[in-house]
C-alpha positions in Angstrom: -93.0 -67.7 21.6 -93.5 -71.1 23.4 -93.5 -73.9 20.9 -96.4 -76.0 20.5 -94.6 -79.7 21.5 -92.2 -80.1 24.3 -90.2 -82.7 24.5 -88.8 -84.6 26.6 -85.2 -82.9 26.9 -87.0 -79.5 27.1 -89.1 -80.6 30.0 -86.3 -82.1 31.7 -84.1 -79.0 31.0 -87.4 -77.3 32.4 -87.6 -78.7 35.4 -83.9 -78.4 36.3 -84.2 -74.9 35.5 -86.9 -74.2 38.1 -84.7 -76.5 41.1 -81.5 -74.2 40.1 -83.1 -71.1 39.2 -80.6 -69.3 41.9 -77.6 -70.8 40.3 -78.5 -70.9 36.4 -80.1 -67.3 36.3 -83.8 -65.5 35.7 -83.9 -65.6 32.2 -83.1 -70.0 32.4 -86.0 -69.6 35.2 -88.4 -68.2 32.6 -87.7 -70.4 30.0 -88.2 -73.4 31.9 -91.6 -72.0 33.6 -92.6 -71.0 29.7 -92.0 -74.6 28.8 -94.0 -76.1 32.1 -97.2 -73.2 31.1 -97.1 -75.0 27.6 -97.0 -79.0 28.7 -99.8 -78.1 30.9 -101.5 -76.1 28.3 -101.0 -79.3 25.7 -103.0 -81.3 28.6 -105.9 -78.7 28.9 -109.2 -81.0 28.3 -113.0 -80.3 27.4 -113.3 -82.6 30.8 -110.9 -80.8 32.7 -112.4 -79.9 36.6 -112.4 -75.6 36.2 -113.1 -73.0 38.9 -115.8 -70.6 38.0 -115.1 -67.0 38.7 -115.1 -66.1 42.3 -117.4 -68.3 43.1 -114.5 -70.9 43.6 -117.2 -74.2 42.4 -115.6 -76.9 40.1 -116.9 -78.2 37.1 -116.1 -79.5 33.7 -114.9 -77.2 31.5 -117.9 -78.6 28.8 -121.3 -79.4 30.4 -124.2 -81.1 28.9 -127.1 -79.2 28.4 -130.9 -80.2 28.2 -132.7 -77.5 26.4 -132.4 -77.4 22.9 -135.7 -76.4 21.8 -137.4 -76.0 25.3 -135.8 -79.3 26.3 -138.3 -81.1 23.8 -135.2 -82.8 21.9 -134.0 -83.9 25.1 -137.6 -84.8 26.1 -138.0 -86.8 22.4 -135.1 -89.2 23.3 -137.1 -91.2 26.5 -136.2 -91.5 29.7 -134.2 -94.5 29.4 -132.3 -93.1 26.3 -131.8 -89.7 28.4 -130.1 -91.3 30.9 -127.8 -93.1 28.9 -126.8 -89.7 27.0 -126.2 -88.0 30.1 -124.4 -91.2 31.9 -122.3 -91.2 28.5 -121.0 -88.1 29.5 -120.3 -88.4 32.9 -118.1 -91.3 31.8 -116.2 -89.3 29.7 -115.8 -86.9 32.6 -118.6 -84.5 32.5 -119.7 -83.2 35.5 -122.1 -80.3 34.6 -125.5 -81.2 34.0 -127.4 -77.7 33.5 -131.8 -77.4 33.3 -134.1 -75.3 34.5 -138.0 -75.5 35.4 -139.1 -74.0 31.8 -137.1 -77.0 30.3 -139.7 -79.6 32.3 -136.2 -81.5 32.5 -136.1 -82.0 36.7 -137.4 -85.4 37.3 -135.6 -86.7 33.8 -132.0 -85.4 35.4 -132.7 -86.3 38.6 -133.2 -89.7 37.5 -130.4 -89.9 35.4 -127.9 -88.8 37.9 -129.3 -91.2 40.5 -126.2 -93.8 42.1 -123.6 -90.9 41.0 -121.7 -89.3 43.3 -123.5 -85.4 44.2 -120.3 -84.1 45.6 -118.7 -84.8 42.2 -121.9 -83.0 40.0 -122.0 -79.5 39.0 -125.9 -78.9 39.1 -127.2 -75.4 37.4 -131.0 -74.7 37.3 -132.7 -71.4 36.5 -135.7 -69.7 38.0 -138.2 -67.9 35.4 -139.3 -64.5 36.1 -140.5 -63.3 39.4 -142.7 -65.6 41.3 -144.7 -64.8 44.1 -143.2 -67.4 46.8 -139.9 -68.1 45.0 -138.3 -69.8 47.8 -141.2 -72.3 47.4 -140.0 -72.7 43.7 -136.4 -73.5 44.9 -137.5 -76.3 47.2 -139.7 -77.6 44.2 -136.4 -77.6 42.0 -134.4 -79.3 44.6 -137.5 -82.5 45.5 -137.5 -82.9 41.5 -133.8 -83.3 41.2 -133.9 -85.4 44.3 -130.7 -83.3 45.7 -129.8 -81.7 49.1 -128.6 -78.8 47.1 -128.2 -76.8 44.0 -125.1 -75.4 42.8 -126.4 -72.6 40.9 -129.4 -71.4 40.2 -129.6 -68.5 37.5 -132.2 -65.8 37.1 -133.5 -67.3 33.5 -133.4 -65.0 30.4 -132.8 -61.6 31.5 -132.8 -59.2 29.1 -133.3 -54.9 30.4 -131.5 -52.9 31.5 -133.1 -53.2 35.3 -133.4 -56.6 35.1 -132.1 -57.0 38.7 -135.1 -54.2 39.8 -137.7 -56.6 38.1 -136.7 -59.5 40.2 -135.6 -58.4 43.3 -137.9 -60.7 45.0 -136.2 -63.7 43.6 -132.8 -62.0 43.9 -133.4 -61.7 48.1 -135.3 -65.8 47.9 -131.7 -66.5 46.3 -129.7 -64.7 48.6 -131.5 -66.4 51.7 -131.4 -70.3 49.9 -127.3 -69.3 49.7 -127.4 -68.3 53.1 -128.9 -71.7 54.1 -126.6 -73.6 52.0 -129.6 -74.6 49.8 -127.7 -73.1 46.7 -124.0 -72.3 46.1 -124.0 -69.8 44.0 -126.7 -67.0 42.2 -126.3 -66.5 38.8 -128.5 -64.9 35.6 -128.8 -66.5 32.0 -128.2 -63.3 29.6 -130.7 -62.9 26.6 -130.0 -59.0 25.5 -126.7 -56.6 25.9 -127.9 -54.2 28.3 -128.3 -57.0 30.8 -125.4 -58.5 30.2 -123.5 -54.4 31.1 -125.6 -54.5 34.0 -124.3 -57.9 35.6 -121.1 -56.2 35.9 -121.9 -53.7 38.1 -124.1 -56.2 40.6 -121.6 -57.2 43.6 -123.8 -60.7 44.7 -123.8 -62.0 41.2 -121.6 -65.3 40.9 -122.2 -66.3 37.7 -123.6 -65.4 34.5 -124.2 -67.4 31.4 -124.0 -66.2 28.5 -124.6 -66.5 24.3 -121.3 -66.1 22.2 -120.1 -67.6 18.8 -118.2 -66.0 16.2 -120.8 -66.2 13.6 -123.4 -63.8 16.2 -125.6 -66.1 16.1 -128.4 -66.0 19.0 -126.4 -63.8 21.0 -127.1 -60.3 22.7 -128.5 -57.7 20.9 -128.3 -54.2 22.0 -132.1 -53.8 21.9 -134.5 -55.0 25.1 -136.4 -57.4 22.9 -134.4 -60.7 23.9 -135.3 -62.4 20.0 -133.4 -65.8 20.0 -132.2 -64.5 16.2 -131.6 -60.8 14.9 -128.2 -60.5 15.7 -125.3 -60.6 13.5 -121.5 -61.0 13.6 -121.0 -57.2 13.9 -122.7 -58.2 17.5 -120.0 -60.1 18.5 -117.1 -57.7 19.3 -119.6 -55.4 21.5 -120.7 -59.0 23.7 -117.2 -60.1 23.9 -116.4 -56.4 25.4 -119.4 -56.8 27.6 -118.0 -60.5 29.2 -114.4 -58.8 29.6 -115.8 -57.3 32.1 -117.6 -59.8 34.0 -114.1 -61.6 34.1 -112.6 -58.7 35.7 -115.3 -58.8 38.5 -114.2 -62.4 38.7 -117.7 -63.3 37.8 -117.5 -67.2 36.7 -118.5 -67.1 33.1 -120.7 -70.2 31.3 -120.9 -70.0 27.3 -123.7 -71.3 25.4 -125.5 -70.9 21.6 -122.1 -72.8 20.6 -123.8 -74.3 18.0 -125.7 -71.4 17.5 -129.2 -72.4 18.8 -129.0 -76.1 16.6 -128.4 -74.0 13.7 -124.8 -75.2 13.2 -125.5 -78.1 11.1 -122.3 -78.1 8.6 -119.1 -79.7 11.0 -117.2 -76.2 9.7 -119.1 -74.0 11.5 -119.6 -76.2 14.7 -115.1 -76.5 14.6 -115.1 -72.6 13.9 -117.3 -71.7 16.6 -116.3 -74.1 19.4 -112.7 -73.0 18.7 -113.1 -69.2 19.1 -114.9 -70.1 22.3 -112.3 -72.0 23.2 -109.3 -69.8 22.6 -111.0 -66.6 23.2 -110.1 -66.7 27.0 -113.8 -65.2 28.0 -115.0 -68.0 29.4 -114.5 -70.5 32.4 -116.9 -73.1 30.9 -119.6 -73.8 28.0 -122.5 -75.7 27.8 -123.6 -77.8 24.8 -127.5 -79.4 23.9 -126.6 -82.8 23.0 -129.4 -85.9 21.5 -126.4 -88.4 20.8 -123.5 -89.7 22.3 -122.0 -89.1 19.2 -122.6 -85.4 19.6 -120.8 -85.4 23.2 -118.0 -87.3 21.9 -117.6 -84.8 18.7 -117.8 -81.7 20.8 -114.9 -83.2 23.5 -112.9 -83.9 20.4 -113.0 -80.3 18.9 -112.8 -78.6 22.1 -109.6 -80.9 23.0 -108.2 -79.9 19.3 -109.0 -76.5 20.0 -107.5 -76.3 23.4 -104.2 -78.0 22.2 -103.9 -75.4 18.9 -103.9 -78.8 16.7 -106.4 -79.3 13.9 -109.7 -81.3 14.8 -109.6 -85.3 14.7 -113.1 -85.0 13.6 -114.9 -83.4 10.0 
């Protein structure tokens, strides 16, 4: 078992083990790899830059999201006071700002994230059903964020079975915006369980986002009715299943319902939650509605405690 803390004559013992693993032996060679796998572990940040899936795209390992309720608590706080949150953030090192259209948040990010560096940003958006000239839609999203390109843009809130069948002319608009280097990657946002099996088997898909927390709260059901609640914990084994194998497609995973759709209100269930999601190993990133700086500054704290095995520094 690696231990927790390495110090400093372990790393150094570490280290010599790796230049002299011919002389000193395979097993020395282990040991000393174990102990480097656990200083970098013990460094492993809620601002860390993380690859997602396949895809190969960098971004923070926690993202700020802006639609908690629709985007109207986002929408509440003013533009000014928006842009302060979400520049807040960014100083802290977070470098995923996620929207979409149905959120009415475009013009508020884009003129938060004005002056910042774009090669630095990890941008998501999400496109809402099946439009009629969806490439149109895409060129909207990109003159309301005031960017030359999207990172991602997901197919929003899918939720059958044939999900991909129901949107195929959005799925080819994607396809073609990737091809033109418009978008980076295509992704869906998953609101029911047969979706989420589905994604697995699509080869173009980069990225899906998905609902998880130990408490089932908000996540995939396996009926086709997408409800926001319904589900239980007894749900959560069958999702987590589900993502396993989006992982082993190498398809870059997003969480989100970490707080469980605002419905975490006690600290307790906001540490217990952000720490299975943390240590669970299904996801490359999460993403997190926030009204306060103090709520970004909270959730970096757990997810640092989490990632480190130590106990929160927060309530």
């Amino acid at each position: 078992m690696i231990p927790r803390k390495i110090g400093r004559r372990q790393f150094i013992e570490g280290a010599a083990a790796l230049t002299g693993g011919a002389i000193l032996g395979p097993a020395v060679l282990r040991a000393a790899e174990q102990a480097a796998t656990a200083i970098r572990a013990a460094k492993a940040s809620a601002t860390d830059q993380v690859t997602l899936g396949r895809s190969g795209l960098k971004l923070s390992r926690l993202g700020i999201g802006t639609g908690s309720n629709g985007g109207s608590v986002q929408r509440k706080l003013g533009q000014e006071e928006f842009t302060r949150l979400l520049r807040h953030a960014y100083d802290q090192g977070i470098t995923y700002f996620d929207t979409a259209d149905s959120y009415k948040m475009h013009g508020w990010v884009g003129q938060a994230i004005k002056g910042l560096p774009r090669e630095k940003l990890y941008i998501q958006s999400k496109l809402w059903g099946n439009p009629e000239k969806p490439m149109a839609e895409i060129e909207r999203f990109r003159k309301e964020l005031g960017v030359d390109y999207i990172d991602t843009v997901l197919l929003h809130a899918a939720v059958k079975k044939d999900w991909d069948e129901d949107r195929k002319r959005a799925i080819e608009a994607l396809r073609e915006a990737k091809e033109k280097k418009l978008i980076r990657a295509i992704g869906f946002s998953s609101h029911g369980r047969n979706a989420l099996a589905r994604a697995a088997e699509l080869d173009w898909l980069d990225v899906a986002l998905i609902r998880i927390n130990p408490q089932g709260v908000a996540i995939d059901t396996a009926d086709d009715k997408g409800a926001v609640y319904g589900s239980t914990a007894a749900d959560v084994p069958a999702v987590a299943e589900a993502v396993k194998k989006l992982r082993d497609k190498r398809i870059g995973v997003i969480g989100m319902k970490l707080i469980g759709n605002g419905d975490f209100t006690k600290p307790e269930d906001r540490e217990k939650s952000i720490r299975y999601v943390m240590q669970s190993g299904l996801v490359d990133a999460a993403v997190i509605g926030f009204k306060s700086t103090a709520e970004v500054d909270e959730a970096i704290q757990r997810i640092n405690a989490a990632l480190a095995g130590k106990p929160p520094a927060v309530g």
